[in-house]
C-alpha positions, 0 to 999 in steps of 0.5 A: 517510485513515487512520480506523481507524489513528487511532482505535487511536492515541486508545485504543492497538492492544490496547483498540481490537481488543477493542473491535471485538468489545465495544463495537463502537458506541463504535467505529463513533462514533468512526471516524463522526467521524474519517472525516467530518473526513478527508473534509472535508479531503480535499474542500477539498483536491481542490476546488482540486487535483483536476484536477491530481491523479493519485493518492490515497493511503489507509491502515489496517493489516488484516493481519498476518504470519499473517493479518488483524487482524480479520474480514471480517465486522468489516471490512465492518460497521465500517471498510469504510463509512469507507474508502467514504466517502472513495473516494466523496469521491474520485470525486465531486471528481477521478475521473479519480484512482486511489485507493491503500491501504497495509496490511502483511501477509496481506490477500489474504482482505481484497482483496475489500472493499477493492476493493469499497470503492473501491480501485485499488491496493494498496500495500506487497504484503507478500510475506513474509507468509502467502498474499501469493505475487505469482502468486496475487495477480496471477491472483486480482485482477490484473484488478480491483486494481494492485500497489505494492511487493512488494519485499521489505525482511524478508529480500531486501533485507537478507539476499541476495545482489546475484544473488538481489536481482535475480533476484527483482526481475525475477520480481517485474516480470514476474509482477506487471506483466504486462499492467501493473499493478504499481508496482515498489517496496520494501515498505516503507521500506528498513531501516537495515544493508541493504546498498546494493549490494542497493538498486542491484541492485533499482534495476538490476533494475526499470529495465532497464541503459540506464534504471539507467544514465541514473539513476545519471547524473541522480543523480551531476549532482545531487550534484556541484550539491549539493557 
């Protein structure tokens, strides 16, 4: 369920930020209708999946590099009651689901209305991003919110070397998963010309050598199957 995201597709980025601010009806109409579609599919879906299913993915892009794309504010007025409409709907048919939200970008000052929203994961952690240092993530919310990602695909995956690669990764895992609570992963999809030594580094890093080395075991069986 993206609703937001799907609204800015019908009138582009540009009018629908503006339109958060002068015509905010005509946004809230449109994003009523949109959350009701997707929270009907979303019912049909786990009334006959729910008990097999473990997680829930959402998404609406709330920051950007700098900061969010609209305030806290305009947030909870606006989009956070479709974003509650579907982690409700989530509840009532598979509880036991955890239920992610993808965003990029600077978010931590957001954190709070997503998690009061009803989520459980957040998902990307764009560390590169202003005020997204994993410590502070982690001692602010790590009680309440999981992690997913972090990884960066900006500038360590592509511009670093195999030893800085996965120095950060294991900083990464024990900051972000002590205790738990952190899904190792890039934050976003692995960018085109990232060196694939850094990507094995990364995968050697998270999962520890004897864990990396079954991997490339599995993958390598799978291939010569493939061939």
């Amino acid at each position: 369920g993206n609703p937001f995201e799907i609204y800015t597709w019908m009138t582009g980025l540009e009018e629908a930020l503006a339109n958060l601010l002068t015509q905010p009806e005509i946004v809230e109409a449109a994003m009523d209708h949109i959350s009701h579609f997707l929270a009907e599919r979303l019912a049909r879906t786990l009334r006959e999946s729910g008990d097999l299913t473990d997680l829930v993915f959402m998404a609406d892009d709330l920051g950007g590099q700098h900061g969010l794309l609209i305030s806290r504010e305009i947030y909870r007025g606006v989009i956070q009651p479709c974003h509650r409409r579907l982690t409700e709907c989530v509840r009532r048919y598979a509880p036991h689901a955890r239920i992610m939200h993808h965003s990029d970008g600077a978010v931590f000052e957001i954190l709070p209305d997503l998690i009061d929203a009803g989520v459980d994961i957040l998902e990307a952690v764009q560390t590169d991003a202003d005020g997204m240092d994993p410590a502070r993530l982690k001692k602010a919310f790590g009680d309440r919110l999981s992690f997913h990602g972090a990884i960066s695909v900006q500038r360590l995956l592509p511009f670093s070397d195999v030893a800085t690669v996965e120095r950060e990764c294991r900083s990464l895992v024990r900051v972000l998963g002590e205790n738990g609570g952190y899904i190792a992963a890039p934050s976003h999809a692995i960018q085109a010309g990232t060196p694939p030594q850094n990507v094995l580094a990364m995968l050697r890093a998270v999962l520890g050598d004897d864990d990396y080395e079954a991997a490339l075991a599995v993958a390598r069986l799978g291939s010569k199957r493939v061939a």
